[in-house]
DOTOR-627750 format. One line per field, with one value per residue (C-alpha): residue number from 1; residue in one letter; x, y, z. Coordinates in pm, 1 decimal. Layout:
! DOTOR-627750
pos = c(NUM ...) $
code = c(a ...) $
px = c(X ...) $
py = c(Y ...) $
pz = c(Z ...) $
This chain:
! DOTOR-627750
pos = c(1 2 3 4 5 6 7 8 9 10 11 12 13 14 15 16 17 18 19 20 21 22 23 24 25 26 27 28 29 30 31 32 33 34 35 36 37 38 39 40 41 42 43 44 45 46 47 48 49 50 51 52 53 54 55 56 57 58 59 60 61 62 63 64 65 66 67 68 69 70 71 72 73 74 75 76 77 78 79 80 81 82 83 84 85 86 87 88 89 90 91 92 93 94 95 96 97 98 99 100 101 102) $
code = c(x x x x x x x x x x x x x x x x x x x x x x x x x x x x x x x x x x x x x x x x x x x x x x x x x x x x x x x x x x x x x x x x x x x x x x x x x x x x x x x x x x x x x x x x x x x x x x x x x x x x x x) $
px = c(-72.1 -190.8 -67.1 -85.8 36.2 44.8 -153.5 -139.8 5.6 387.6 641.6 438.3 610.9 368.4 450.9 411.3 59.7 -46.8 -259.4 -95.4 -312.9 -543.0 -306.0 -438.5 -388.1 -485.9 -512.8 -507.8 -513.1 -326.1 -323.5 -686.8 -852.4 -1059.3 -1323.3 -1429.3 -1104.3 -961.5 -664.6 -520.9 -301.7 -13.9 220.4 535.9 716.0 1056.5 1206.5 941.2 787.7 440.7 252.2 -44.6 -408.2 -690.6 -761.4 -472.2 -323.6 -422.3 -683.0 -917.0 -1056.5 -1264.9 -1114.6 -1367.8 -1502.1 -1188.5 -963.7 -847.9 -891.5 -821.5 -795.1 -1091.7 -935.6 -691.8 -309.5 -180.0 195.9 354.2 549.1 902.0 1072.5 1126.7 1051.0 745.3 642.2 254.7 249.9 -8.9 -145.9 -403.7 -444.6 -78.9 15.7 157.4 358.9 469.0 420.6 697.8 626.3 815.7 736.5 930.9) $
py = c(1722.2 1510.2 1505.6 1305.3 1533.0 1413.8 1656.3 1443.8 1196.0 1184.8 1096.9 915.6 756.3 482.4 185.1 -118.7 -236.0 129.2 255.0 557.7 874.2 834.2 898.4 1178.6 1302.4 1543.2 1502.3 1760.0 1805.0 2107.3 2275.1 2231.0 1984.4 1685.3 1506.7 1144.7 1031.1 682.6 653.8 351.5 314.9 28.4 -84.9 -134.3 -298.7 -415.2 -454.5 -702.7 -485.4 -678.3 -332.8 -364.5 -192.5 -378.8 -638.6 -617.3 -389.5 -203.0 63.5 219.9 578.6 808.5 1155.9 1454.9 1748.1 1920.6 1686.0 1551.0 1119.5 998.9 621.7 531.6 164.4 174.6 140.2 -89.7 -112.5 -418.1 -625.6 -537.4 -195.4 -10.4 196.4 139.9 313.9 310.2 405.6 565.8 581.5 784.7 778.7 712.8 995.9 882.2 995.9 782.5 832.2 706.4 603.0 429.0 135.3 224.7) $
pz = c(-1662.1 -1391.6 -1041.2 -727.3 -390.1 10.2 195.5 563.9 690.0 594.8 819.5 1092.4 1348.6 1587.8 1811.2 1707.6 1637.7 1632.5 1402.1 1157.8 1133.2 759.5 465.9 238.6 -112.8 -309.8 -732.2 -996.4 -1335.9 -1446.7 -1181.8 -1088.9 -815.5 -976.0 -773.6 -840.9 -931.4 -782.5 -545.2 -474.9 -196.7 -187.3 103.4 46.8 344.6 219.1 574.8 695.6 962.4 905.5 843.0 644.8 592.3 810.3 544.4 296.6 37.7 -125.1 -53.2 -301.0 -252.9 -449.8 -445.5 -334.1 -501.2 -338.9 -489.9 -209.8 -101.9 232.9 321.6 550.9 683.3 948.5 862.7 1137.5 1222.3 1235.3 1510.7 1372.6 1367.1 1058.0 776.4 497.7 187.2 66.5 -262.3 -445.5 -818.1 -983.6 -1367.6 -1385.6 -1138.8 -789.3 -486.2 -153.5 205.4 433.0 756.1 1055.6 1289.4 1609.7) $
């Protein structure tokens, strides 16, 4: 079975217009890490903070030999306080990262 995991970058909290530390993930299937796979990473910003990846959702990265994919363009916070889910999907695995816009 396949699986998408956060290794880094969970429960960030920046300022607004801050950049959030790179989001990583690592994929597997059954049990074992897969290189080459693709990760794409989605914002989801239901409050309306105005957070958003340095030229628009979403992200695509290619995991490494290790599994593990790590988005290479900045995240940037928004001008409005609040909370924002990027979800990602791999081969029909995914997990979110939730992060806050203080």
């Amino acid at each position: 079975m396949d699986a998408l995991t956060v290794v880094t970058g969970d429960g960030q909290r920046v300022e607004r217009g801050a950049e959030f530390a790179p989001l990583a993930v690592m994929f597997d299937a059954d049990g074992e890490p897969v290189g080459g796979r693709m990760v794409s990473f989605f914002v989801d910003d239901p409050e309306g903070t105005g957070t958003d990846f340095r030229g628009g959702s979403p992200v695509r990265v290619t995991t490494a030999s290790d599994g593990t994919g790590s988005t290479d363009v900045p995240l940037v916070a928004g001008d409005a306080p609040g909370t924002v889910r990027v979800k990602t999907i791999a081969e029909g695995a995914n997990t979110s990262f939730f992060l806050e816009v203080v």
